[in-house]
C-alpha positions in Angstrom: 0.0 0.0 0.0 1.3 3.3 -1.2 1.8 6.1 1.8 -1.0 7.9 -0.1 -3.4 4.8 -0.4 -2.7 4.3 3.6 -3.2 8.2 4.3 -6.4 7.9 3.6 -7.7 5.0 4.7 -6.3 5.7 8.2 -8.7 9.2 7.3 -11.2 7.5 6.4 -10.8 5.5 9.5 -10.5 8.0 12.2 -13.5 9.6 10.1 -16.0 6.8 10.3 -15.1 6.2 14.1 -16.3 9.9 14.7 -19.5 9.5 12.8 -22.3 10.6 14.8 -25.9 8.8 14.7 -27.1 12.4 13.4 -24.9 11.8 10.0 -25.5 8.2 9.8 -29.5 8.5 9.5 -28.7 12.2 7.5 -27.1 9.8 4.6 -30.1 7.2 4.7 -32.3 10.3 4.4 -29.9 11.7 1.2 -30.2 8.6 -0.4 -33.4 8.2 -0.6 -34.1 11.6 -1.8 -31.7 11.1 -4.7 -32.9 7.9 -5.8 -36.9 9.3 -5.5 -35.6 12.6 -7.4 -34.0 10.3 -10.3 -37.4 8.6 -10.3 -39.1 11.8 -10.8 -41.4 11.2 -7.9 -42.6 13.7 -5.7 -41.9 11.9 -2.3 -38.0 12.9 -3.0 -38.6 16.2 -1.3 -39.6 14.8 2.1 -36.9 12.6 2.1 -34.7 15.3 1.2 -36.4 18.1 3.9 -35.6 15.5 6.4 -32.3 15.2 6.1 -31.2 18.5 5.6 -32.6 19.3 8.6 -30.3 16.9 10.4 -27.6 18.3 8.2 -28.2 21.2 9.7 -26.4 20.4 12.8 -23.9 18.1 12.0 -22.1 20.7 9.5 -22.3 23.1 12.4 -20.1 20.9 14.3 -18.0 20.5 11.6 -17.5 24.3 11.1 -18.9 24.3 8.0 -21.0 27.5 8.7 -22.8 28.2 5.1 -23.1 24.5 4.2 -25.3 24.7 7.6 -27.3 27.6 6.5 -28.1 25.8 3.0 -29.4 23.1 4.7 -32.3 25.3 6.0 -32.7 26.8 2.8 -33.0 23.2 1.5 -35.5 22.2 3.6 -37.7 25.7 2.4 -36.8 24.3 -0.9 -37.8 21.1 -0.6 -41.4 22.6 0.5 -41.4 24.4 -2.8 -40.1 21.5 -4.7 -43.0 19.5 -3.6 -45.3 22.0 -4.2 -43.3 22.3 -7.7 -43.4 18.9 -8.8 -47.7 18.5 -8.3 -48.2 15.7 -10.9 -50.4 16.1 -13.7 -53.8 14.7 -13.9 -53.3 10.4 -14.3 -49.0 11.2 -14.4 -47.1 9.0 -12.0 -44.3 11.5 -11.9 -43.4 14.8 -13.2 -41.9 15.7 -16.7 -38.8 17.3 -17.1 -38.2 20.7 -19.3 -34.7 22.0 -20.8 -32.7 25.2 -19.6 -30.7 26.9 -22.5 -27.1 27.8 -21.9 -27.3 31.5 -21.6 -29.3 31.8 -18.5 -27.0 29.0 -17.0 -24.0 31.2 -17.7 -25.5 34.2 -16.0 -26.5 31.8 -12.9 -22.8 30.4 -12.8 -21.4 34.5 -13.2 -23.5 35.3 -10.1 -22.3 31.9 -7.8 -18.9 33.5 -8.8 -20.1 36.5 -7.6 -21.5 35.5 -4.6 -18.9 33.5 -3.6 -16.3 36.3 -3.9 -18.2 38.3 -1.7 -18.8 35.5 0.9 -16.1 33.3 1.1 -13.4 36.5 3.0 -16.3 37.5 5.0 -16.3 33.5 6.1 -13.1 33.4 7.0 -13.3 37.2 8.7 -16.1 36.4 10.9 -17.1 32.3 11.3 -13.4 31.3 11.7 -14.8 28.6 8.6 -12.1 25.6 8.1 -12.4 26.0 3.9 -14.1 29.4 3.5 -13.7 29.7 -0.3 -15.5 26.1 -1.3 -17.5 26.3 1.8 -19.1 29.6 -0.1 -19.4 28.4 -4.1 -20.5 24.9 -2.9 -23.3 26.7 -0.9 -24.0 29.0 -3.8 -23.6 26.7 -6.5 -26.2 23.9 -4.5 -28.7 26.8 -4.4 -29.0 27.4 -8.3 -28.8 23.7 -8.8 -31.2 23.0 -6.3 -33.6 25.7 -7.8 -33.1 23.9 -10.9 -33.7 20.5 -9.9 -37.1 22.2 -8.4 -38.3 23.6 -11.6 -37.7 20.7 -13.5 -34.8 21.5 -15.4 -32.9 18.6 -16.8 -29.5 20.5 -17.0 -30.0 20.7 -12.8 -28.1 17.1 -13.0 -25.2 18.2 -14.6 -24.3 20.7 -12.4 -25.0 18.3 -9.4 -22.2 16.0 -10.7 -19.7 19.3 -10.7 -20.9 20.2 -7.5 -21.3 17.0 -5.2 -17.5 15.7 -6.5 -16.4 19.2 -5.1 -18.4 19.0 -1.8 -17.4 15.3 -1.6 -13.3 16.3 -1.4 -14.7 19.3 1.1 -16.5 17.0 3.2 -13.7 14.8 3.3 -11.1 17.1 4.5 -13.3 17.9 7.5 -13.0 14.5 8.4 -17.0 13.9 7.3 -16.4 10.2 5.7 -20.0 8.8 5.3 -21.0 12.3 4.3 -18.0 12.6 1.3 -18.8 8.9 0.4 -22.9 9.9 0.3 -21.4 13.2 -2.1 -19.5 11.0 -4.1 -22.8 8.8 -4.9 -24.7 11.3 -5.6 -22.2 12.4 -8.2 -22.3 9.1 -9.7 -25.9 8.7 -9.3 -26.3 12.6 -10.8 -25.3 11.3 -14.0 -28.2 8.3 -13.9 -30.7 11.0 -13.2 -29.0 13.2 -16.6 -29.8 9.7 -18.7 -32.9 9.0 -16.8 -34.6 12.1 -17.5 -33.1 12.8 -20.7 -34.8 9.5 -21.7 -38.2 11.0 -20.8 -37.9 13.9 -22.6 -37.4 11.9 -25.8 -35.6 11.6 -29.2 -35.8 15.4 -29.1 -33.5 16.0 -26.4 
């Protein structure tokens, strides 16, 4: 084993054996939100208001200050998602729509934006351990997550950007079931690009 390969895994290690109960059931809760919002089924966003609610406190104690404060925008957007994603009259689950590539430049110019502005304010005031990606991952998750709400099938490829990012983040803050929930999600981002592609047709 290479002193890199064993760096880690003692990480990982010392990471899993401070896992709290409050992350453990916080990663159940992800998953099934991610699996549901693959499915297109409207059920994802009380698994996912659940456990960013427990999220809440368990990237407090990990002095992830922002990434805290998205999770209680998350769970007002999961209330908005499932109003969102009401199903049409005999649909199982909701269909998706495109985003064109301007406005998603714009979005992406203002995460910049905002996260310039954030991240030395972060590290000014909320002694943050990673102020800069603590700030565009917060930023970043909110336009995806918007996106994911209204439906927009582009929403998936920004997840995949965004949770491989948050998974090194999570990692570093010694967060392992988290980073290793971020890293599925990454990999399961690009099912739900495939999945929903496939529903909106040849066209696509």
């Amino acid at each position: 084993m290479t002193d890199l390969a064993r760096a880690l895994l003692d990480a990982f290690i010392a990471g899993a054996r401070a896992t709290s109960v409050t992350e453990l059931i916080a990663v159940l809760f992800g998953l099934g939100y991610i699996v549901l919002a693959i499915g297109r089924r409207r059920a994802c966003w009380i698994a996912g208001g659940i456990g960013t609610a427990l999220y809440v406190l368990v990237f407090f104690a990990a002095r992830l200050p922002l990434q805290a404060a998205l999770q209680v925008i998350y769970v007002a957007m999961a209330a908005y998602g499932w109003w969102a994603w009401r199903p049409e009259a005999g649909a199982a689950a909701i269909a998706p729509r495109r985003w064109s590539l301007w406005p998603q430049l714009l979005t992406a110019a203002a995460v910049l934006a905002a996260t310039a502005v954030t991240a030395p304010l972060l590290a000014r005031l909320a002694a943050a351990a990673a102020p800069v990606a603590d700030a565009l991952g917060t930023w970043a998750s909110i336009a995806a997550t918007w996106m994911l709400a209204r439906r927009m099938l582009e929403s998936w490829l920004w997840w995949i950007v965004i949770d491989s990012g948050l998974a090194l983040l999570f990692f570093s803050q010694g967060l392992v079931f988290t980073a290793a929930l971020y890293l599925a999600y990454a990999v399961l981002a690009v099912a739900g690009w495939r999945s929903w592609r496939a529903a909106l047709g040849p066209a696509a």
